[in-house]
Every structure is written in structure tokens, then in C-alpha cells.
C-alpha positions in Angstrom: -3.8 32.9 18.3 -2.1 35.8 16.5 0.2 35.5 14.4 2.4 36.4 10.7 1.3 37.4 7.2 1.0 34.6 5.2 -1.8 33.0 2.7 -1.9 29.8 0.5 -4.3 30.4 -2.6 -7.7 29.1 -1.8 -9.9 27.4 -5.0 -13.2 28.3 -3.7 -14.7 28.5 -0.1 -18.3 27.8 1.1 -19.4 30.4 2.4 -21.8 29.9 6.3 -25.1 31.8 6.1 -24.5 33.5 9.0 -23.0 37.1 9.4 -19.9 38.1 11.1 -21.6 38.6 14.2 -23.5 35.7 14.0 -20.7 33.5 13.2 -18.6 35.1 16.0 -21.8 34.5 18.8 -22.0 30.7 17.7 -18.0 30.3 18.0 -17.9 31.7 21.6 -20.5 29.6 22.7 -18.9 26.1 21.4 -15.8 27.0 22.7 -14.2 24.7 25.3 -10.9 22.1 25.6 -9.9 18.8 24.7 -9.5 16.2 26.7 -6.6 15.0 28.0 -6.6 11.7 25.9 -7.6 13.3 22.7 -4.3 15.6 23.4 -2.5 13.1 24.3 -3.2 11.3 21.0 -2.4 14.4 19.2 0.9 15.2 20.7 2.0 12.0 19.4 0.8 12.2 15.7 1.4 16.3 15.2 4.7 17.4 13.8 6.8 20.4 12.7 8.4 21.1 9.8 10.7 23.3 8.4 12.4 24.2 4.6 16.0 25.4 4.1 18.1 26.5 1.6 21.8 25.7 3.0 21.3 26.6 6.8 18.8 29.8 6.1 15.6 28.3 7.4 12.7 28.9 4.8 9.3 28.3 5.7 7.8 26.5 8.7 4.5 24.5 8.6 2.7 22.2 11.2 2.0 18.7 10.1 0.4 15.4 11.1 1.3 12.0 10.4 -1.5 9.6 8.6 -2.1 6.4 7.9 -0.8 5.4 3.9 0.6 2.0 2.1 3.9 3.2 2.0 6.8 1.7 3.8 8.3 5.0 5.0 6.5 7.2 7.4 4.1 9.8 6.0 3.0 12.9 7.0 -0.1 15.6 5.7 1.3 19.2 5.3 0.7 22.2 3.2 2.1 23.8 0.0 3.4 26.6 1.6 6.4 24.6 3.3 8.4 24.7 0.1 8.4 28.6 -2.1 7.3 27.7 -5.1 11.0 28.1 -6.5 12.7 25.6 -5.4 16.4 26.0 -4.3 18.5 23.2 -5.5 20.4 22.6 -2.1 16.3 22.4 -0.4 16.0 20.5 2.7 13.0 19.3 4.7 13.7 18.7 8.5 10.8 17.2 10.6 10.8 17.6 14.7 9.1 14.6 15.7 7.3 14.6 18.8 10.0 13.2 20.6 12.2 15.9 19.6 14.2 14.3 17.7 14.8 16.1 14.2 14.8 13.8 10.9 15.4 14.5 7.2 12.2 14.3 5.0 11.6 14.2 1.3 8.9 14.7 -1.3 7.9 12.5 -4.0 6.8 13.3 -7.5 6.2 17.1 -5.7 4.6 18.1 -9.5 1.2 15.7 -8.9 0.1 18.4 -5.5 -2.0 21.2 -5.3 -3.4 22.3 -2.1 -0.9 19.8 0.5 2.2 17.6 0.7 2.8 14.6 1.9 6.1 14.5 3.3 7.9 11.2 3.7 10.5 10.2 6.2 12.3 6.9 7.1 11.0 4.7 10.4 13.0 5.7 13.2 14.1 3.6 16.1 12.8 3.6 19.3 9.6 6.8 18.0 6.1 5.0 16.8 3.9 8.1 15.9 -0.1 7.8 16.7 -1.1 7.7 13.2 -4.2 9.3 12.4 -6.6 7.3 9.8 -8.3 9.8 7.2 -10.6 6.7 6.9 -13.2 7.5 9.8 -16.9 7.8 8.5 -18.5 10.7 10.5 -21.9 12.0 10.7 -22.3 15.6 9.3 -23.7 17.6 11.9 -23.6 21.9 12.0 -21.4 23.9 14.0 -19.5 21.3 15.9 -16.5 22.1 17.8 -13.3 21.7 16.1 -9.7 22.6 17.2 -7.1 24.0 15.3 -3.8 21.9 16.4 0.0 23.4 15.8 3.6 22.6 16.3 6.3 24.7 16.5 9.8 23.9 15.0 11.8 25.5 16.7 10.7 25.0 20.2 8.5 21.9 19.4 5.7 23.3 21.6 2.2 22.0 20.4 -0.9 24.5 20.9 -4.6 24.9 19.8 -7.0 26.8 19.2 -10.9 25.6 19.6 -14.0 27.2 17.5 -17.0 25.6 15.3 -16.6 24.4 11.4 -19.1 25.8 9.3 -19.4 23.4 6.8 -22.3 22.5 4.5 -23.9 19.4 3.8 -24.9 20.0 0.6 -20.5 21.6 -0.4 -18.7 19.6 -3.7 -15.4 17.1 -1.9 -13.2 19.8 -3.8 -14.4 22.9 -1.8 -12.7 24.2 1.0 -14.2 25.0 4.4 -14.0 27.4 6.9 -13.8 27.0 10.8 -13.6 29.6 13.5 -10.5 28.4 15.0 -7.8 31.2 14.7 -4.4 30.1 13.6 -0.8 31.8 12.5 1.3 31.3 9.8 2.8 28.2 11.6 -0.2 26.3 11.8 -0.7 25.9 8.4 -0.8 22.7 7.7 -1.5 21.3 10.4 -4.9 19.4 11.3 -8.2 20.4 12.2 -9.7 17.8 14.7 -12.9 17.6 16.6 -13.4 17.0 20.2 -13.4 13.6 19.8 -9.7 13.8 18.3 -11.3 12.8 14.5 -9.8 14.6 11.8 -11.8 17.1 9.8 -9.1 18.5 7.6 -6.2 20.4 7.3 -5.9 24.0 8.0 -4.8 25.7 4.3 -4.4 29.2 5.6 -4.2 31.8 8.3 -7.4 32.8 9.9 -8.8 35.8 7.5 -11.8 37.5 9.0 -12.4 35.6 12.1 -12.5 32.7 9.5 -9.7 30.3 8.3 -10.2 27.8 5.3 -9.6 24.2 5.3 -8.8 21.3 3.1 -11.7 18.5 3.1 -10.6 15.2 4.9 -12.4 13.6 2.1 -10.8 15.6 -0.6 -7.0 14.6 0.5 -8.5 11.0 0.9 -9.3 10.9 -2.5 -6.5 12.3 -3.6 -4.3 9.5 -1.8 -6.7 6.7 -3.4 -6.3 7.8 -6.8 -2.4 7.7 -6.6 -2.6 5.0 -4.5 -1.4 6.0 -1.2 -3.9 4.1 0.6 -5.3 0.7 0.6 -8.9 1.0 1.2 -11.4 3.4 1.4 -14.7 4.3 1.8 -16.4 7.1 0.4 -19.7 8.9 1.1 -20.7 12.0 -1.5 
């Protein structure tokens, strides 16, 4: 996938040991699709979402809804939804799977750095597949991961498949880098692996065959220490 210009600021990335060519080799050869259940699962948790400023839409970002403490509906999405000047008459609309297009909010926007969680209100008659951040998994080099996007304003839902090329030995605050190849719209949005786990969220657009990624553990501390979550269970 091909798409816009567009970059969110990246702290600091870990970098694979492999060269371009090596990295692109191992990529092609992990390739392949999700099932039909994992995507099925994923159509129901993965949103769109959009800014405005009156009726001129701003920004669009993909997002996925996640299990929290709070009463209202949450969902994980990136910075780069809102510009970082706000207009005073801002407003967040969500395209839920179902189509259906709600109103979201932000609270206490000044306490994020790298993502958002956008709230909305329960809505009749839609119960989203939320995904838990709080799944131990098994580190284990070059898995398959997929990219996952939503588009506002046709709310079609795509992927992309490649490897992550994490280390084992990378700080919770470091962002990662997959294969998978995203645009501008699917930042934001989650990166899962075959099995439908999530991995992280996509923080970027794919820059040299690469495209960096917000920990899963990083955002899950993040949500403990404001207390977004009830539980958790961390391994460093």
C-alpha cells in the first residue's frame, strides 16, 4: 500500500541488523493472509476516524477499540488525528464498523505523546470486539505481522502483511519497525499478528521499506499509570 506524505515524530527506533536487502528477502518470504476469523475479529474492533474544523475535514487516522475501565467506549489512535493547533470549533467523528458515524472526544489531551485515546458513548444495538493490550506473548524474531486500516470515508478495512523486526533486548519506550507498508491513513491503526494479537500501533507511514511502531507494552503502561486499566501484567 501506497499512499500520502505524512510523518508523526518518532523518539528513537531500534534499528534490525539486517540490511535493506536482507530485510526486504525475509519480508517476502513471511508474507501470507489472515484467516478468516482473525479478520473477522478485526473488522469488528478496527475504526476510522476523522478531525474537522466546522465541515472542512482535517486529518484522518485508523483506530482500534481496546479494552479500559472506563464506562464510555475507548479507542487507541495516533497524535496525528488532531494538528497540533487546535481549532476551537474541533470535532472528532468515528465510523464504526457498522457504519454508523458517532461523535468522539478526548480527555485531558495534554497528558499524550505518541497516541490518543479517543472516547465515545455506548451505542445501541453495535458491541465492538475489543481487543485486550493485556495478552502475554512469547518474543520470537521476524514473525508475521499485518498492518490493519480503515478508511473514513468509505469505511473499507485493508491490510498489509510483513515481519516485525523487533529486539529482545529494546527499552518498553522504543519504537519498532515492521515491514508492513502503510499510507497516511493507517496511522494509527494496529499492528496484529497472525493470530489476531496486537503488537502495537502503527506511528507512521512506511519510510524505507520500514514503518515504526508504538510498543503494545509501552501504551499499556501508559493506561496503568493513569489508570485506564484495571489489571496488568508486565514482563521487562
Amino acid at each position: 500500500m501506497r499512499g500520502d506524505e505524512g510523518q508523526l515524530p518518532c523518539k528513537r527506533l531500534t534499528r534490525p541488523s539486517l540490511d535493506t536487502t536482507s530485510v526486504a528477502r525475509s519480508s517476502k518470504s513471511r508474507k501470507g493472509a489472515l484467516s478468516a476469523q482473525v479478520l473477522s475479529r478485526l473488522r469488528q474492533s478496527v475504526v476510522a476516524l476523522a478531525s474537522f474544523d466546522g465541515d472542512t475535514k482535517l486529518r484522518e487516522c485508523t483506530g482500534i477499540c481496546i479494552e479500559t475501565s472506563c464506562s464510555d467506549a475507548t479507542i487507541l489512535t495516533s497524535r496525528q488525528l488532531v494538528p497540533p493547533t487546535w481549532p476551537a470549533s474541533l470535532r472528532i467523528e468515528v465510523r464504526l464498523p457498522n457504519n454508523r458515524i458517532v461523535t468522539g472526544w478526548i480527555e485531558d489531551p495534554g497528558i499524550y505523546v505518541g497516541f490518543f485515546i479517543v472516547n465515545i458513548k455506548k451505542v445501541s444495538g453495535f458491541a465492538a470486539a475489543h481487543v485486550s493490550l493485556d495478552c502475554d506473548m512469547q518474543f520470537e524474531p521476524y514473525r508475521k505481522v499485518a498492518a490493519v486500516c480503515r478508511h473514513f470515508s468509505s469505511g473499507y478495512i485493508s491490510y498489509t502483511t510483513g515481519v516485525e523486526l523487533a529486539s529482545p533486548s529494546a527499552h518498553i519506550d522504543e519504537e519498532m519497525l515492521s515491514t508492513c507498508w502503510i499510507r497516511k491513513v493507517g496511522i494509527g491503526g494496529p499492528l496484529v499478528d497472525f493470530d489476531g494479537n496486537f503488537v502495537g500501533m502503527n506511528c507512521s507511514r512506511t519510510r524505507k521499506r520500514k514503518t515504526p511502531y508504538v510498543q503494545r507494552l509501552s501504551i499499556l503502561q501508559f493506561l496503568h499509570i493513569h489508570r485506564m486499566v484495571r489489571y496488568v501484567h508486565f514482563q521487562y
